[in-house]
GUVEX-919919 format. One line per field, with one value per atom (N, C-alpha, C, O): residue in one letter; z, y, x. Coordinates in steps of 0.2 Angstrom, whole numbers, plus 5000, padded with zeros to 4 digits. Atoms other than C-alpha are relative to their C-alpha. Example, Ala and Ser with C-alpha at 12.3 -4.5 7.8 and 13.67 -1.06 7.14 Angstrom:
residues 2
resn	c(a; a; a; a; s; s; s; s)
Z	c(5000; 5039; 5000; 5003; 4999; 5036; 5003; 5004)
Y	c(4994; 4978; 5006; 5005; 4994; 4995; 5005; 5011)
X	c(5004; 5062; 5004; 5009; 4996; 5068; 4996; 4999)
END
This chain:
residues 160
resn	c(x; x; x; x; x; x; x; x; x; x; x; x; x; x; x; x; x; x; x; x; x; x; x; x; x; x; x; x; x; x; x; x; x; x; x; x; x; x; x; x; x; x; x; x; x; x; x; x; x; x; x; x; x; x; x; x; x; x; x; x; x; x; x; x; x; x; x; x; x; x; x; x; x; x; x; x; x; x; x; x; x; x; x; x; x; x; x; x; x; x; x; x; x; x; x; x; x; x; x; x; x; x; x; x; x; x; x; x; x; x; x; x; x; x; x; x; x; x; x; x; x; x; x; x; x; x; x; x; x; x; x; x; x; x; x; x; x; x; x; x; x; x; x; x; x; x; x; x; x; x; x; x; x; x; x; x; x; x; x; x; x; x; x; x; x; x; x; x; x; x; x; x; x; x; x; x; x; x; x; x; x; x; x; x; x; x; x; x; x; x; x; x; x; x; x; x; x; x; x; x; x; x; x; x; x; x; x; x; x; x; x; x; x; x; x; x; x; x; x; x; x; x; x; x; x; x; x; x; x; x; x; x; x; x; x; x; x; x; x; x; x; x; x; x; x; x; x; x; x; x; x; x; x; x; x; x; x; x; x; x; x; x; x; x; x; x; x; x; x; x; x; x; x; x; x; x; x; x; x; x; x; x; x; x; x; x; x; x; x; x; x; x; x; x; x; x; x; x; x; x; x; x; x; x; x; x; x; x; x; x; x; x; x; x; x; x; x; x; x; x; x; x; x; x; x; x; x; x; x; x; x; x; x; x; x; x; x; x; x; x; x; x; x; x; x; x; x; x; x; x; x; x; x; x; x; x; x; x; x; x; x; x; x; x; x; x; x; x; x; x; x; x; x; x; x; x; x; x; x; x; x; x; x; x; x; x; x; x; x; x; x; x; x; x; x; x; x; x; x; x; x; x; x; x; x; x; x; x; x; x; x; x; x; x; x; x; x; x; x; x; x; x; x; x; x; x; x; x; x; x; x; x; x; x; x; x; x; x; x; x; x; x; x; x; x; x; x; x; x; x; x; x; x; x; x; x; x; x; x; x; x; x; x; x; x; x; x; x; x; x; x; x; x; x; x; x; x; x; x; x; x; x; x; x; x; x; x; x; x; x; x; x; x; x; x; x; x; x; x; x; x; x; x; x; x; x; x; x; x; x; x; x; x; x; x; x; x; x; x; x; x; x; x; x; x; x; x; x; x; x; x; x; x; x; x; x; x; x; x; x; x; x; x; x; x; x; x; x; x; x; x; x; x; x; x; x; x; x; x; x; x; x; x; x; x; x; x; x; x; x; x; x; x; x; x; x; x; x; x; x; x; x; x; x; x; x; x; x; x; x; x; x; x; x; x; x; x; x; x; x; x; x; x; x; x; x; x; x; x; x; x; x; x; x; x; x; x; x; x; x; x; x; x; x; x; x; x; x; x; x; x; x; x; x; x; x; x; x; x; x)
Z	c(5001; 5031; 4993; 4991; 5006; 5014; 4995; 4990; 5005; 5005; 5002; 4998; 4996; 5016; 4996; 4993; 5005; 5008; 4994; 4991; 5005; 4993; 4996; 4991; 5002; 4994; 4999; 4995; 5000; 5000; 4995; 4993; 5003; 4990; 4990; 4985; 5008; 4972; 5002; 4999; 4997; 4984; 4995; 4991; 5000; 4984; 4991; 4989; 5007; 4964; 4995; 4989; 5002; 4962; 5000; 5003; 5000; 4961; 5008; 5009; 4993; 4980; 5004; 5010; 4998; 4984; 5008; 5013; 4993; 4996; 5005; 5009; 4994; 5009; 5002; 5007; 4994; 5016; 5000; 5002; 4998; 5014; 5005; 5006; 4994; 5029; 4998; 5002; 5002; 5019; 5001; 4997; 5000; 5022; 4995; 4990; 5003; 5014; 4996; 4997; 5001; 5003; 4998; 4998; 5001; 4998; 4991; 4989; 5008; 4978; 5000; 4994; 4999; 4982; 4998; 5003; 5004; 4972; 5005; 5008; 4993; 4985; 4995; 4989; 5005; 4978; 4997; 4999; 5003; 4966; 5004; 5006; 4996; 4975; 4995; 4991; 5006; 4966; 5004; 5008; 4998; 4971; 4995; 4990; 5003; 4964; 5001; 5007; 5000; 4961; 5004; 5001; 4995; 4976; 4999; 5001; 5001; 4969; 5007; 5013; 4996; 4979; 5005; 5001; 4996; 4994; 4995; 4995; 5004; 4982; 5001; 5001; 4999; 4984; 4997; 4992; 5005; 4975; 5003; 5009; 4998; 4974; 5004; 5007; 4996; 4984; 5002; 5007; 5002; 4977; 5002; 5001; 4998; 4983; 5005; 5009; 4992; 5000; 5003; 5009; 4998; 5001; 5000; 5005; 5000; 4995; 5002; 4997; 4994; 5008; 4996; 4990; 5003; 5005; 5001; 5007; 5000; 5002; 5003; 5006; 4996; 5007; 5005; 5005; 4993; 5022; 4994; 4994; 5003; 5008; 4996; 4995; 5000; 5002; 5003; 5001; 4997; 5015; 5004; 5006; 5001; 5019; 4996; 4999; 5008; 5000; 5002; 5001; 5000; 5006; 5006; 5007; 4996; 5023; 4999; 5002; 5005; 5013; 4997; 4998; 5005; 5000; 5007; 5006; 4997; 5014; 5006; 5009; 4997; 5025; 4995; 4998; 5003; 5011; 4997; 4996; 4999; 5007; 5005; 5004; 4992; 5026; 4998; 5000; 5000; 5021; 4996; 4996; 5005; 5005; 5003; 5003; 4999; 5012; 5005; 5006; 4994; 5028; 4996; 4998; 5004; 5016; 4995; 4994; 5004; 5006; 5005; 5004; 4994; 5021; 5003; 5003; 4998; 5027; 4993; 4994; 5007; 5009; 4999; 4997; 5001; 5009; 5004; 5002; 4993; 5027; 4998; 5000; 5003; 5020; 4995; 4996; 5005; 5005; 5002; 4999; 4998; 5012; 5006; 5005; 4998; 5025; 4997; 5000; 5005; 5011; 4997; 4995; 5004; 5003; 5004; 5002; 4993; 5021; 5000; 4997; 5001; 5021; 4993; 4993; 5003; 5007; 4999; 4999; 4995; 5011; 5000; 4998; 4995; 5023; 4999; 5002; 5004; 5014; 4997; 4999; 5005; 5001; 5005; 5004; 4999; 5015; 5003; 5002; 4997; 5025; 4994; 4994; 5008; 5006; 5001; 5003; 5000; 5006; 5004; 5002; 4996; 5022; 5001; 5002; 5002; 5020; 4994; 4994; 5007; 5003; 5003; 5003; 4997; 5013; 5005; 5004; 4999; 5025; 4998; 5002; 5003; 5014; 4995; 4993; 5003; 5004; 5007; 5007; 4996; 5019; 5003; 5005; 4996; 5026; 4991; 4991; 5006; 5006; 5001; 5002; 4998; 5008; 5007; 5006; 4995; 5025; 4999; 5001; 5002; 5017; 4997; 4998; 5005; 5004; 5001; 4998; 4999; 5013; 5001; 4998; 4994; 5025; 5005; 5010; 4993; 5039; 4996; 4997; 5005; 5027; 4998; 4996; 5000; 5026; 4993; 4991; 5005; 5010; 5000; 4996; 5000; 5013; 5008; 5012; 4990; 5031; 5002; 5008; 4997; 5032; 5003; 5007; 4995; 5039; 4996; 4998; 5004; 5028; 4997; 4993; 5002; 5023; 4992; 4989; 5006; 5003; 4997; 5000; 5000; 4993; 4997; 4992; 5003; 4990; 4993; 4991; 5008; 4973; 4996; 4990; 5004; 4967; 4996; 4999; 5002; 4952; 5002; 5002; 4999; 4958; 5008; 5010; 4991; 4979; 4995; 4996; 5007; 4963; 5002; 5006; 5003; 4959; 5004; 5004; 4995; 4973; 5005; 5008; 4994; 4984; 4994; 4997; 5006; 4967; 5002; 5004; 4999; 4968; 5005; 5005; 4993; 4986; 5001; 5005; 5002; 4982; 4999; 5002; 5004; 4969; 5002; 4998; 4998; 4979; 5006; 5008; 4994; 4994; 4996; 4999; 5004; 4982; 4997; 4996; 5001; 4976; 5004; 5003; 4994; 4993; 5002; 5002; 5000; 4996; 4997; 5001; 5004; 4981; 5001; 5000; 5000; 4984; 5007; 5007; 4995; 5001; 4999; 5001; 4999; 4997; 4995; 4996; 5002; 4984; 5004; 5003; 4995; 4997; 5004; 5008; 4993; 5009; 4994; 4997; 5004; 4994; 4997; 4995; 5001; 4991; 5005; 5004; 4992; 5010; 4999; 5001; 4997; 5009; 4996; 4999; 5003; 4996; 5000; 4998)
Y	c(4993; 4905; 5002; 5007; 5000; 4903; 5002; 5006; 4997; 4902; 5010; 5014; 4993; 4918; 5006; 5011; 4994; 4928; 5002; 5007; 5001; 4921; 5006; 5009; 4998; 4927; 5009; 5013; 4992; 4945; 5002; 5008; 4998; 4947; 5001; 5005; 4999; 4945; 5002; 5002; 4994; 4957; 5008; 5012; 4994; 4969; 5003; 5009; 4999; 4969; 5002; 5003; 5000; 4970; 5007; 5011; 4993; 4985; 5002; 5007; 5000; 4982; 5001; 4999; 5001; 4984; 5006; 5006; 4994; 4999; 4996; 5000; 5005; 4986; 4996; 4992; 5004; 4978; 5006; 5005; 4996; 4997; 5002; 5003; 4997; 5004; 5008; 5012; 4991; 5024; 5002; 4999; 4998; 5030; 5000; 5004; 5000; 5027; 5003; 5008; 4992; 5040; 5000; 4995; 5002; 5042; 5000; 4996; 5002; 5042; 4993; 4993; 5003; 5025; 4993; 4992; 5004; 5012; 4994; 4991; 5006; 4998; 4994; 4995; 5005; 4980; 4999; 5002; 5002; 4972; 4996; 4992; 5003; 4964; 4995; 4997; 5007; 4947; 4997; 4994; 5004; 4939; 4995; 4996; 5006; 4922; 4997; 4995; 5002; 4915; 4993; 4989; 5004; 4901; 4996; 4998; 5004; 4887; 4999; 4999; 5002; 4882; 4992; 4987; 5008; 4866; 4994; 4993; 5008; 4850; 4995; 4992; 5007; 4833; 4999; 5000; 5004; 4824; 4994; 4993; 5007; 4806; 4999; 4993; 5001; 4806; 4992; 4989; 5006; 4789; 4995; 4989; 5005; 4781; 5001; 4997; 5000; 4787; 4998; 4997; 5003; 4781; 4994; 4992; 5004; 4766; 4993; 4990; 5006; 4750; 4997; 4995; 5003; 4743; 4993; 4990; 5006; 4727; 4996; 4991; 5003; 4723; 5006; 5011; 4996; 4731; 5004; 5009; 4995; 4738; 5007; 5012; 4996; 4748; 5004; 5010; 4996; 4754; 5005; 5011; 4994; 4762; 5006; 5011; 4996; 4769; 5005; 5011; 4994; 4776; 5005; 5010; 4995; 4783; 5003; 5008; 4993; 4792; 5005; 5011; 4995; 4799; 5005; 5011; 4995; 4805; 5005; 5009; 4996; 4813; 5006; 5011; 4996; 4821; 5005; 5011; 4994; 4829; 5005; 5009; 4997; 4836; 5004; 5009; 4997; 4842; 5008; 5014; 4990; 4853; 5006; 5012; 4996; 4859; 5005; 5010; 4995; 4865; 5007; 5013; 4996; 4872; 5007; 5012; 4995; 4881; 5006; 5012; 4995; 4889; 5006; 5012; 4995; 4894; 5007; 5013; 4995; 4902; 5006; 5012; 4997; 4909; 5007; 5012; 4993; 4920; 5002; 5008; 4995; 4923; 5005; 5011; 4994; 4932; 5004; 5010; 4994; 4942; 5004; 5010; 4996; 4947; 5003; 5008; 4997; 4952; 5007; 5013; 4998; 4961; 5007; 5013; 4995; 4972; 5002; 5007; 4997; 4975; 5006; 5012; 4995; 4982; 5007; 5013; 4993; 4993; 5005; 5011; 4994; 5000; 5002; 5007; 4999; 5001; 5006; 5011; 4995; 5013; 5004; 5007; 4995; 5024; 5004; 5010; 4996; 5027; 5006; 5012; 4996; 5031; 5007; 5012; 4993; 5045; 5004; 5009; 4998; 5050; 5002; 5008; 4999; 5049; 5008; 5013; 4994; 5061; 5005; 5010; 4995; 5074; 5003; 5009; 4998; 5076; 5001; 5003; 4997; 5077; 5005; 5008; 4996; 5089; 5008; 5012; 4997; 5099; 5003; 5009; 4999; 5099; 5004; 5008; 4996; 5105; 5006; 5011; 4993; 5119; 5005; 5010; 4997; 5125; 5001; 5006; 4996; 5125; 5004; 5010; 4995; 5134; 5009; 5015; 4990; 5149; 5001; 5006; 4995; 5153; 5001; 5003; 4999; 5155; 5007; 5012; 4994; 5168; 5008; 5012; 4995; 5180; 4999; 4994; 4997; 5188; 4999; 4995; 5001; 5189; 5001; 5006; 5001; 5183; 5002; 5000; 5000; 5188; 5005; 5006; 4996; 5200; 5011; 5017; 4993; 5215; 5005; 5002; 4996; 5231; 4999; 4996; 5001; 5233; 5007; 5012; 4994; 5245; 5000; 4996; 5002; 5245; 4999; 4995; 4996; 5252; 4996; 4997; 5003; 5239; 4993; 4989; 5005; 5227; 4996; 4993; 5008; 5210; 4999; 4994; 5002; 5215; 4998; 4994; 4999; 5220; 4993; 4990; 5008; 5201; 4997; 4992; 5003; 5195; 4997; 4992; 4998; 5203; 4997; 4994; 5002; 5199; 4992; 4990; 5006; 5181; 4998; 4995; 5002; 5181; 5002; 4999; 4998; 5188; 4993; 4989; 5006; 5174; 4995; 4990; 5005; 5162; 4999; 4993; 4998; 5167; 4999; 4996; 5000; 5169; 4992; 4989; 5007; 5152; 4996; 4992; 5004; 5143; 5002; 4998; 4997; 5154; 4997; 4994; 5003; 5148; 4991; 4987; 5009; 5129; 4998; 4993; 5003; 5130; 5001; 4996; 5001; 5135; 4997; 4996; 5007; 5123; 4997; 4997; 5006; 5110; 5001; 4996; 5000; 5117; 5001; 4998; 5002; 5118; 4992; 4990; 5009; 5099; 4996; 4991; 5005; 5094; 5002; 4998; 4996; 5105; 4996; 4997; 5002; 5095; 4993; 4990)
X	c(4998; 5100; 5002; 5001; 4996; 5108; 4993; 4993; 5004; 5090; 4997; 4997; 5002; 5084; 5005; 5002; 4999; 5098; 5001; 5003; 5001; 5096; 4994; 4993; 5007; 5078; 5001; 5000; 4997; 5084; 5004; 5003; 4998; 5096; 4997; 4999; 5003; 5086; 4994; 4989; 5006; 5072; 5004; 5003; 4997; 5085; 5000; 4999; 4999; 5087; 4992; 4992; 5005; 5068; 4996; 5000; 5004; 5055; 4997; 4995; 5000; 5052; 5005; 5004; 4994; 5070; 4998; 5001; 5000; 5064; 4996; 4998; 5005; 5053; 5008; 5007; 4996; 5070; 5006; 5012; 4992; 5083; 4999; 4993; 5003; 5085; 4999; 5000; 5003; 5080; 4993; 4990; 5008; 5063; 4996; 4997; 5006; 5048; 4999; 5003; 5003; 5041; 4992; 4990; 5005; 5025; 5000; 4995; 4998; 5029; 5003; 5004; 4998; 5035; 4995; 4991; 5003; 5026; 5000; 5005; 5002; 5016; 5000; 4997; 5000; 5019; 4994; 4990; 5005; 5007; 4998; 5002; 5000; 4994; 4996; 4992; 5002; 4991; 4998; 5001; 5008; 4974; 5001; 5004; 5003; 4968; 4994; 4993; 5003; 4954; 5000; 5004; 5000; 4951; 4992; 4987; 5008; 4938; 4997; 5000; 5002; 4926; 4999; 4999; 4997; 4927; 4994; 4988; 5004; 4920; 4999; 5005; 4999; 4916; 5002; 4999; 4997; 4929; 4999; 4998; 5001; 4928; 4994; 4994; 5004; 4913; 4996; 4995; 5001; 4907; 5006; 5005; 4994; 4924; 5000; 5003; 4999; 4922; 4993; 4993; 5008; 4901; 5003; 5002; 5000; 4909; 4999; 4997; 4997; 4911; 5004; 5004; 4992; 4929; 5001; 5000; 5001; 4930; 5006; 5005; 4994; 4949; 5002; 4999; 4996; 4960; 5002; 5000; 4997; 4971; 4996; 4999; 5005; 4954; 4998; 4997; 5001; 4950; 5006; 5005; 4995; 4966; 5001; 5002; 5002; 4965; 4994; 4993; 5007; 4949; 5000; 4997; 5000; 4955; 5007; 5008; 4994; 4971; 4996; 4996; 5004; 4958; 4995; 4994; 5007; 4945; 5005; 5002; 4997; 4960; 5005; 5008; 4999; 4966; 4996; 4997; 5006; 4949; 5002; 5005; 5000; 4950; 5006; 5005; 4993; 4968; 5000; 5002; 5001; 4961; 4997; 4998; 5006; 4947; 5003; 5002; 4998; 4957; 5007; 5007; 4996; 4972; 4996; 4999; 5003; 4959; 4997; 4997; 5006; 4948; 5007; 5008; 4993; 4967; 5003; 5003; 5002; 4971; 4994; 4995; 5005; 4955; 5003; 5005; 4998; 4959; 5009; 5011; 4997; 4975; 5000; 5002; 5000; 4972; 4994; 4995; 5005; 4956; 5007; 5008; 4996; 4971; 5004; 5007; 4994; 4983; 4995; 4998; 5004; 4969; 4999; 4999; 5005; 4962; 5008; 5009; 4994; 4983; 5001; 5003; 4998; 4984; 4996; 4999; 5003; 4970; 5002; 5002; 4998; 4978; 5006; 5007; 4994; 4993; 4999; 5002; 5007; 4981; 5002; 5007; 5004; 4975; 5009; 5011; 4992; 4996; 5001; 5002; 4998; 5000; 4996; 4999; 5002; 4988; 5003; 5005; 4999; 4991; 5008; 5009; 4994; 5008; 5002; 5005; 4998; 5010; 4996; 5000; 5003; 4996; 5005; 5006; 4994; 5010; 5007; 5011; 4993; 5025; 4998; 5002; 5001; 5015; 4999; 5003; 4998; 5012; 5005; 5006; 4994; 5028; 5005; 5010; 4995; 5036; 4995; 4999; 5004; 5022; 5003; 5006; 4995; 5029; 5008; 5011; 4993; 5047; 4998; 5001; 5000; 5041; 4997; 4998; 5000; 5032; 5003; 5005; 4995; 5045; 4996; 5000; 5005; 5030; 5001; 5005; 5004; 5024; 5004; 5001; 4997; 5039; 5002; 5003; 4998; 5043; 5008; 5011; 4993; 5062; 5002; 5001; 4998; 5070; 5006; 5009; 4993; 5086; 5000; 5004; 5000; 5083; 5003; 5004; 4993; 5093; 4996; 4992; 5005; 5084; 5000; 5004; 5001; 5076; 4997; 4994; 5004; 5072; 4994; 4993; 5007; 5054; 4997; 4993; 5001; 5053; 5003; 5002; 4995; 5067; 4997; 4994; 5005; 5060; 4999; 4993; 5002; 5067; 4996; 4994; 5001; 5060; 4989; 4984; 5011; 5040; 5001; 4998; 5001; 5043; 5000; 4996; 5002; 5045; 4995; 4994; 5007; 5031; 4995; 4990; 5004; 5021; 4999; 4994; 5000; 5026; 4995; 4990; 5004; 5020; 4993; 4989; 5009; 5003; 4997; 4994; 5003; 5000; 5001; 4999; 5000; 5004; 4996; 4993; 5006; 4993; 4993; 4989; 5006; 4979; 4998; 4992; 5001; 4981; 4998; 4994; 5002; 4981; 4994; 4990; 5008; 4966; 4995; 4991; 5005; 4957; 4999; 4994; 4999; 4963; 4995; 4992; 5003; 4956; 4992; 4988; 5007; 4939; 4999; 4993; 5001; 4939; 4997; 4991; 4999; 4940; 4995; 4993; 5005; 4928; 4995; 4990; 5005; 4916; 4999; 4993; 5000; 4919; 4998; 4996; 5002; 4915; 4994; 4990; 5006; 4902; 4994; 4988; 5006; 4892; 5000; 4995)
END
C-alpha cells in the first residue's frame, strides 16, 4: 500500500494529475505522452554455447541456464511487443474520444449561446427602434449567418 501512495501521490503533482481526480475530463485536457521504444529483434545469443556438447555436469547446467534464459527473453520481448502495440491502439482511441469529446462540448457551448435562437427571452416588451434592442438583433443576424456559412463549409468538404 505505502509504494501505491507513493506512486499516486507524485501522480497527483504531475501533468496527468487529472487521470486519478475525481472532476471530469475535458476535452482541452492534455492526454499523456505516449512513450514507444524501439524493441530489437528476437537473436541467437550465444548460439555457439548452446550447439555446444558439455563436457562436465556443471556445463551443462551453464548451458541449460543460458538456453532458459533465451526462452525467458524472447517470451518477455513477444510480451512487450503486444504490450506496447496495445498502448499504442489505446491511445488511438484516446485521439478519437478527445475529438469527440470537444465536438460535443462545442455543441453544447453553442446551444448555451443561442438561447434556442431567441433574440431576448425574458420575456419583457422592447422598443424596436431602440439602439442597444439594433445591436442586438444585428448581433443575432451575424451570428446566423456565420453558422450558415460554417455549415456549407462542411458539407462542401464531405462533399469532395
Amino acid at each position: 500500500p505505502a509504494p501505491l501512495t507513493d506512486m499516486f501521490s507524485h501522480l497527483a503533482s504531475t501533468f496527468a494529475a487529472h487521470l486519478i481526480s475525481s472532476s471530469s475530463i475535458k476535452a482541452s485536457t492534455p492526454i499523456p505522452a505516449l512513450n514507444t521504444f524501439m524493441i530489437s529483434p528476437a537473436k541467437k545469443h550465444h548460439q555457439e554455447l548452446l550447439d555446444s556438447s558439455p563436457q562436465t555436469k556443471h556445463e551443462k547446467e551453464l548451458q541449460d541456464a543460458l538456453h532458459e534464459a533465451t526462452v525467458h527473453e524472447a517470451c518477455y520481448k513477444s510480451l512487450l511487443r503486444g504490450q506496447q502495440a496495445a498502448m499504442i491502439l489505446q491511445f488511438g482511441y484516446c485521439m478519437r474520444v478527445k475529438c469527440q469529446l470537444a465536438t460535443r462540448e462545442e455543441k453544447e457551448q453553442l446551444e448555451k449561446q443561442k438561447g434556442k435562437g431567441k433574440i431576448v427571452s425574458d420575456g419583457l416588451p422592447r422598443m424596436l427602434t431602440d439602439d442597444a434592442f439594433v445591436e442586438i438583433v444585428a448581433e443575432h443576424e451575424r451570428k446566423q449567418e456565420a453558422t450558415e456559412h460554417s455549415k456549407e463549409q462542411r458539407k462542401t468538404l464531405r462533399e469532395q
